[in-house]
C-alpha positions in Angstrom: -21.8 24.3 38.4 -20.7 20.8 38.6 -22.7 20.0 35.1 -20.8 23.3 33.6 -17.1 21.4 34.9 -18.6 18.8 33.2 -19.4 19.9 30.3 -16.1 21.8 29.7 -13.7 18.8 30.6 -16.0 16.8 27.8 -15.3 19.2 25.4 -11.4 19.8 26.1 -10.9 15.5 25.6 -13.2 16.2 22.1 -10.9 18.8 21.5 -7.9 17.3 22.1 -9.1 14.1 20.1 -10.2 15.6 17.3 -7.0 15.1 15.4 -6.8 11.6 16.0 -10.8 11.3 14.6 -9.7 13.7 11.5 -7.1 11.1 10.6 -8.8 8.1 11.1 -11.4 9.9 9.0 -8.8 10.1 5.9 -6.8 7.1 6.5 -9.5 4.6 6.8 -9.1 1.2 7.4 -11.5 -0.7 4.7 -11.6 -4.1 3.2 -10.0 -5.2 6.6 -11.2 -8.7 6.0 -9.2 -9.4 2.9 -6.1 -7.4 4.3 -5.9 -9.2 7.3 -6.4 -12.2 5.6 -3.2 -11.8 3.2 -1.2 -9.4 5.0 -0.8 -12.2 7.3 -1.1 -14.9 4.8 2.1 -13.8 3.0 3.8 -12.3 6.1 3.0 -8.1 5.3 2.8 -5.3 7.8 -1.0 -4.7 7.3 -0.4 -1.1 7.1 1.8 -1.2 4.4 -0.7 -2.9 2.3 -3.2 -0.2 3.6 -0.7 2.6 2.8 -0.3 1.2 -0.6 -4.2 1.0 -1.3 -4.7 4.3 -0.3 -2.2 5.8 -2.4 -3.1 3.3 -5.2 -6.4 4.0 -5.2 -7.5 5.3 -2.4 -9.8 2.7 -1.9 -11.8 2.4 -5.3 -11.6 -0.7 -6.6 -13.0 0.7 -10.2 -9.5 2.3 -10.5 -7.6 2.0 -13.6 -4.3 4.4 -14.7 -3.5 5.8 -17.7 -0.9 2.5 -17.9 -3.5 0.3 -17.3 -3.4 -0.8 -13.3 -6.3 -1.8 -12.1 -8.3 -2.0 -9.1 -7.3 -1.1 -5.2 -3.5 -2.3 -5.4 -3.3 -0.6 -9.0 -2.1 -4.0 -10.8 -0.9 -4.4 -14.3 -2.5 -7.7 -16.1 1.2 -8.6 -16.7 2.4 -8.3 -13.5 -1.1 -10.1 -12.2 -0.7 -13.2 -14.5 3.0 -14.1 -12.9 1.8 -14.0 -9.2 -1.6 -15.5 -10.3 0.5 -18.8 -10.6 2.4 -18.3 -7.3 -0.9 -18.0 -5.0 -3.0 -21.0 -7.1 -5.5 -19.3 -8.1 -7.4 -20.4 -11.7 -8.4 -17.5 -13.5 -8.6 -17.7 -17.4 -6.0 -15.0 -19.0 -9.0 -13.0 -20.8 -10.8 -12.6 -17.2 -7.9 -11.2 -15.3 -8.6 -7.6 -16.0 -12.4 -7.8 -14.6 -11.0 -10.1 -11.7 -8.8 -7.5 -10.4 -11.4 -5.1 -9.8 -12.5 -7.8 -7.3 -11.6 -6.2 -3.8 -10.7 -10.5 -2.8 -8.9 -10.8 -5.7 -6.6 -7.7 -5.8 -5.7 -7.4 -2.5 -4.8 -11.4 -2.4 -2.2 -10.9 -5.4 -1.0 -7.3 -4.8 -0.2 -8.6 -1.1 1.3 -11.3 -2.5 3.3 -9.1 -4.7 4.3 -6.9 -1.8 5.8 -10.3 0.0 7.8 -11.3 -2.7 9.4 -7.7 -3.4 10.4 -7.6 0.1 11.7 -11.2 0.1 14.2 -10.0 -2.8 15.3 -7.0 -1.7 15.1 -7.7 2.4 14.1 -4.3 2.4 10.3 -2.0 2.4 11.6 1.0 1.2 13.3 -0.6 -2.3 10.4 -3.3 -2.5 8.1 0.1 -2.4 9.8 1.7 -4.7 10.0 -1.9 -7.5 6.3 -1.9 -6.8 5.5 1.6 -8.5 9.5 1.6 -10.7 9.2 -2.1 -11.4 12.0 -4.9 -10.5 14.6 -4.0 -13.8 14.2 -0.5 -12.9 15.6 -0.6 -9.3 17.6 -3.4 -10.5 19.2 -1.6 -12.7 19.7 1.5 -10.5 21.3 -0.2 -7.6 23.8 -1.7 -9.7 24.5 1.7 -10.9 25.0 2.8 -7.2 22.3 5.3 -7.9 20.0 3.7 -4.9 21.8 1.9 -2.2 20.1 -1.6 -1.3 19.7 -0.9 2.3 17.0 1.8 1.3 19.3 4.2 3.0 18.9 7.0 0.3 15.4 6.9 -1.1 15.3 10.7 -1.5 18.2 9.9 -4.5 15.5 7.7 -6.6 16.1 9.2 -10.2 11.9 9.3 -11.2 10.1 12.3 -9.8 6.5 10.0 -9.9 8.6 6.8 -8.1 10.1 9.5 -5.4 6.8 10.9 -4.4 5.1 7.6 -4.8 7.9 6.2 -2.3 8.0 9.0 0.2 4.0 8.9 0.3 3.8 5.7 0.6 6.4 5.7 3.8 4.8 8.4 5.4 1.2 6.9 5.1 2.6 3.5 6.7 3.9 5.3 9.8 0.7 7.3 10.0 -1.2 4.1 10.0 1.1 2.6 12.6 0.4 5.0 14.7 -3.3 5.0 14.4 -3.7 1.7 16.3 
């Protein structure tokens, strides 16, 4: 009798856990070492930086987009060769491309990325949303009044692709958050 109490308060607490294990399941935590590292490094949430490789590239460092991103943070070689200067790292121009499939690498500079955007705009929702639109792009749209600074009205950004990439991205953070 007493094993049979047992055995069904054991399986209620599995029960009742099973969500939680369901979610850690799909928002995994990997390459912890190297987001630690920066996310502290450049003063970034952690989870951000995980919300933004999952939605990147859901961990596959192989990635690459039809525009050319590459690697877990999904950067452009463009966008890699201005923060490669800011972080002082020496990589030849003609091995940046192979050097952001690097798990080290990418995560170091889309970090850093992620610290500067939210530097200039003192705010994660709009630096979010210049990661995936670009700086001019939300530049250009809060002088227009079409996004307020503050981050206020994310639901009014104009590109379908940077709206969903924004509101994923926000909801994945807080789910991570939560997860700890």
């Amino acid at each position: 009798m007493i094993l049979a109490i047992i055995f069904i308060i054991g399986t209620i607490i599995a029960i009742i856990d099973i969500p939680s294990k369901i979610q850690k399941n799909i928002y995994k935590k990997q390459y912890t070492e190297y987001v630690l590292k920066y996310s502290q490094e450049y003063n970034v949430d952690e989870n951000l930086v995980y919300a933004v490789i999952k939605a990147e590239s859901n961990f596959n460092p192989n990635a690459k987009s039809n525009k050319n991103a590459i690697g877990l943070m999904q950067l452009m070689e463009s966008t890699a060769k201005d923060i490669i200067k800011k972080v002082d790292l020496q990589i030849p121009d003609n091995e940046i491309g192979e050097k952001l499939q690097e798990a080290d690498v990418n995560i170091n500079l889309g970090t850093k990325y992620l610290s500067i955007l939210i530097d200039r705009y003192q705010n994660v929702e709009i630096a979010v949303t210049a990661y995936n639109a670009g700086i001019g792009t939300v530049d250009n749209w809060i002088e227009k009044g079409i996004i307020k600074s503050d981050g206020s009205d994310v639901e009014n950004i104009p590109y379908k692709e940077t709206n969903n990439y924004v509101r994923k991205i926000l909801r994945d953070y807080k789910i991570y958050t939560n997860l700890e």
